[in-house]
N, C-alpha and C positions, 0 to 999 in steps of 0.2 A: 504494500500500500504506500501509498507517497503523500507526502505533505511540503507544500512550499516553506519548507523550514529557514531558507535563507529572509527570506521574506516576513518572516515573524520574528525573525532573529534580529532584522533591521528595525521591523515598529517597535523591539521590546529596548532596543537601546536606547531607543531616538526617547523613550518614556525611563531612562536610567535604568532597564533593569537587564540582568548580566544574563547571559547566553545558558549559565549551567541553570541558575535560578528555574528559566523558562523549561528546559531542557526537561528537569525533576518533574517541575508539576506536569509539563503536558505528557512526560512518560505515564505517571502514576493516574492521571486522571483517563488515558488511553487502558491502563492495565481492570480499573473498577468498570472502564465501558465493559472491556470484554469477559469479564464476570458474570457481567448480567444478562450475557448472549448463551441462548440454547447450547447444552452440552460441552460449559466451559472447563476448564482443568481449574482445581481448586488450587495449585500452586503454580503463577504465572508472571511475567517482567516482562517489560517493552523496550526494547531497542532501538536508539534512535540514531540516523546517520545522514548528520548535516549535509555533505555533499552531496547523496543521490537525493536527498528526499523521502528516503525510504524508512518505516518502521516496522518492526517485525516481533510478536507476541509470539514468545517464546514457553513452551509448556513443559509441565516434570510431573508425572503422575506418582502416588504415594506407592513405595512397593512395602507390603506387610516383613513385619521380623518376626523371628519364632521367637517365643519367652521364653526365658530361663526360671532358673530357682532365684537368681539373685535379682530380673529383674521380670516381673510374670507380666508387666504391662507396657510394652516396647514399643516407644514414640516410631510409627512410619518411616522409613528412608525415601528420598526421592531418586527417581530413576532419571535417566538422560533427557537432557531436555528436547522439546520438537517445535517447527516452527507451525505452531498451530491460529495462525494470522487467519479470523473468517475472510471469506472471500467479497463478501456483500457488505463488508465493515467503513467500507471508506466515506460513505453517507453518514454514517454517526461520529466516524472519527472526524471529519469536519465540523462538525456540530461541537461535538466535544472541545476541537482545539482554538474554533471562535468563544466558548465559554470560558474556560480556560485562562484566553488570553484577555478576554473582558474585567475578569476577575482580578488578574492579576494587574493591569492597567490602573481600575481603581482603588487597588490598595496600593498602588505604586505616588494614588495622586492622593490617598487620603494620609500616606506616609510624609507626604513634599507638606500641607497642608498641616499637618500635625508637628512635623518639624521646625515650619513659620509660624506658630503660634506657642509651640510648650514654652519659649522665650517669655513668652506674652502675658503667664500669670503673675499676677502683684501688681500689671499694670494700669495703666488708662488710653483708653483707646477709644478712636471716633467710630459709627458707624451710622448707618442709617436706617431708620425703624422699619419693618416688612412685618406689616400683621398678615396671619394665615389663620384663614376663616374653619380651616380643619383643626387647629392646636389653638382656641382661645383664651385660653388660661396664660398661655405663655404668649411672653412678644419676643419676634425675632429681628435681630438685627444683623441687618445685611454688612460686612465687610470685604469688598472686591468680592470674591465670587463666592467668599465662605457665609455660611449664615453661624451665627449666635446665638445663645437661646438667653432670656432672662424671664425666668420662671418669677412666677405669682410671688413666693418666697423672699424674691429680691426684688420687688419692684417697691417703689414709695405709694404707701397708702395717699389716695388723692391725687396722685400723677397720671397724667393722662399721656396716652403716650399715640400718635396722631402717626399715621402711614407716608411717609417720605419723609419726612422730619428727620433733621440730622441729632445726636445725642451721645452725650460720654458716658462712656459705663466703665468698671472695675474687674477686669478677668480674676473671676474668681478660682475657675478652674481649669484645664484643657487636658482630657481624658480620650483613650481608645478608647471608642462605642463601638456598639454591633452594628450601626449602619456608618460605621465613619467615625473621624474626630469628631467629641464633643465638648464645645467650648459653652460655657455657663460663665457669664456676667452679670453684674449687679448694679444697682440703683441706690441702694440701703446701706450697703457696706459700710463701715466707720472710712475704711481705708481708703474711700474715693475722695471724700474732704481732705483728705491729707496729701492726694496727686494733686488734687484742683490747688490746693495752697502752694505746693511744691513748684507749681509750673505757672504760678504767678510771684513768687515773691521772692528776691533776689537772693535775699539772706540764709534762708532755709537751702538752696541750692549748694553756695558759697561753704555752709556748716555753720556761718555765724549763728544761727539760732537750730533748736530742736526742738521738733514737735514730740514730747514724751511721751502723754495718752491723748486718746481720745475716747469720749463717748457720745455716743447717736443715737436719739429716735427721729429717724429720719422722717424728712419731712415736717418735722414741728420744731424740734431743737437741737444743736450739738454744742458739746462743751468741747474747747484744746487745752492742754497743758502744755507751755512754751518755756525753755530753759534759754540764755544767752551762753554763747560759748565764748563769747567775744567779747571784753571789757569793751563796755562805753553802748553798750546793745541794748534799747530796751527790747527784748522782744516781743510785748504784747504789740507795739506799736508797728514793729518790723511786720509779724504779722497780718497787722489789719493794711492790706495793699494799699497804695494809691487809689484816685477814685476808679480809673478806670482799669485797674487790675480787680480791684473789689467788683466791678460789677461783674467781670469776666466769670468770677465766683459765684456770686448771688446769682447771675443770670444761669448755671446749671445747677443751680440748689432749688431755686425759686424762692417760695417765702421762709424757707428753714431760716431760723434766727440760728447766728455763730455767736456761743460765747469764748473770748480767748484768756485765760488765766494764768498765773505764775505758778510755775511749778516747783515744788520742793524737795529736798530730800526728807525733811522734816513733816512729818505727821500731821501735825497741830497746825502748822503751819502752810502743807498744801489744802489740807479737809477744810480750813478757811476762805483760803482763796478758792476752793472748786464751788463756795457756796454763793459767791457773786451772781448778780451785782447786792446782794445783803451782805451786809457788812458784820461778821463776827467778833464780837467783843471779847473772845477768848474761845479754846478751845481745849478740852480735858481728854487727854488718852487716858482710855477705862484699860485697853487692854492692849499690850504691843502684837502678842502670842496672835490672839484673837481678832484683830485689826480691828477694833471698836473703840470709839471717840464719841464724845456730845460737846456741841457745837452751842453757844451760848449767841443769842439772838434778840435785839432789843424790839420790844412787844410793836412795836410800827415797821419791823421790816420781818417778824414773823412769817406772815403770809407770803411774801417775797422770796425769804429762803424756802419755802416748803414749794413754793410756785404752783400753779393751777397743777388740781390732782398729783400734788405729788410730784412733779415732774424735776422740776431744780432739784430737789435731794437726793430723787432717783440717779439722775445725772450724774450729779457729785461723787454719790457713791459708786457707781459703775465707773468715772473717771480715775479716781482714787483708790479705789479694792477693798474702798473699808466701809463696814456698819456705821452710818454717821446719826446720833440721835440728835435731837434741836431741842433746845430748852429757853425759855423764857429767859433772858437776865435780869429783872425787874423780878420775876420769881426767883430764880436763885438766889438775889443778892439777901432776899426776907425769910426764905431758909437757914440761909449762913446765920444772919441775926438773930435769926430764934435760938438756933442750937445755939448759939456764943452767949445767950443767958443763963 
């Protein structure tokens, strides 16, 4: 039987992939065709020889062993092999070796594809939104000829996200799937505030300042924690761009209010500043071990620290790592006075 194997040999390079590569699979995928041909030899291999074009399905039938005492159940030997190539095979074996070669084509392009993107996680990248009326749940976003997926999970509650619209998102992942590379991006991540600041603000690139934590609920608020690495830096101020770096930020957040905060090494002293803009009159480490601290608050910025439902302390504490409780200072301070009677 013949196959233009020069011919396949040329489209599999021109697509990066080597001559033995093709060689293997189209032998092996030739060997399962002929298995499943009437009256086939259960132990069979394919030969294949680039210059004629020719392959040739070579067979070995089992010859039985007598048992011994030592061994009563004697694995088959195989006898000499034969060329048992069906004759009416070369209609499938085409078939075969167009599948084959399809197959291996795009895993050749889902390999190039997966190789220009594994770089890709941690980062921020543009793409363009492609809703598909079969996957609603998820939006996909087109980049050059790859699609994206940003599942329900990672989108911003509230965000509307419009079909051709251009939009940054945060590689979250980029994984072998079963139908291909899957890349999974985000809208939520904390870590996309942190590109969008990085690729506006000069100092953060430089190292004169570092963004230490962050916490997100996206879409309503994020807090930063910002360190100076640089005598003479303020970094809150570094931070907050010029106007029109700021808006380059605000304009892919939308209405997410940014708070940016001094960071500490000290406890007492960053669990204060995460609870801006209220202003803590002091702050009491209950426990190092335990990371729990109360946060003293004068009774007109109470509400302020606590922020609608919770949300500023929520913050503070997921920016921080630590249990932060809020206490009255005005109570406190009539505490202290009672017990000091």
């Amino acid at each position: 039987m013949e196959l233009d194997l020069t011919g396949i040999h040329k489209l599999a390079a021109e697509q990066g992939i080597d001559p033995e590569t093709l060689d293997d699979a189209l032998a092996e995928a030739l060997r399962l065709a002929y298995l499943k041909t009437p009256h086939a030899a259960k132990h069979a291999r394919v030969e294949l020889d680039e210059r004629s074009g020719n392959f040739t399905v070579w067979a070995a039938d089992e010859i039985p062993v007598e048992p011994t005492e030592d061994n009563p159940y004697p694995a088959p030997k195989l006898g000499e092999e034969y060329d048992d190539t069906p004759r009416d095979f070369g209609r499938l074996a085409a078939a075969t070796a167009r599948q084959v070669i399809t197959q291996l084509f795009r895993r050749a392009e889902d390999e190039k594809v997966f190789g220009a993107f594994s770089g890709q996680k941690g980062k921020l990248i543009t793409g363009i939104i492609q809703q598909d009326a079969s996957d609603p749940s998820n939006v996909h976003v087109a980049m050059g000829d790859v699609e994206a997926i940003l599942p329900r999970r990672e989108q911003v509650p509230g965000e509307r996200y419009r079909h051709g619209e251009r939009i940054r998102v945060y590689v979250v992942n980029v994984a072998r799937g079963i139908k291909g590379p899957e890349i999974v991006v985000s809208r939520s991540h904390p870590e996309l505030v942190r590109k969008l600041f990085e690729r506006e603000v000069p100092e953060l690139v430089s190292g004169a300042v570092s963004i230490m934590a962050i916490a997100r609920e996206a879409g309503a608020r994020t807090k930063i924690a910002v360190k100076a690495n640089t005598d003479g830096v303020n970094p809150k101020c570094a931070d907050r761009p010029r106007r029109r770096s700021r808006a380059c930020v605000m304009e892919n957040l939308g209405p997410e209010k940014i708070d940016i905060v001094d960071w500490s090494a000290d406890p007492a002293k960053f669990v204060a500043s995460a609870l801006s803009p209220a202003v803590a009159t002091g702050v009491q480490v209950i426990s190092e071990k335990n990371k729990t601290a109360i946060a003293f608050i004068h009774d007109d910025q109470l509400s302020l620290a606590i922020g609608k439902e919770g949300q500023n302390a929520r913050l503070a504490a997921k920016l921080t790592g630590w249990k932060i409780g809020i206490e009255s200072t005005e109570a406190h301070a009539k505490k202290v006075a009672a017990e000091g009677k």
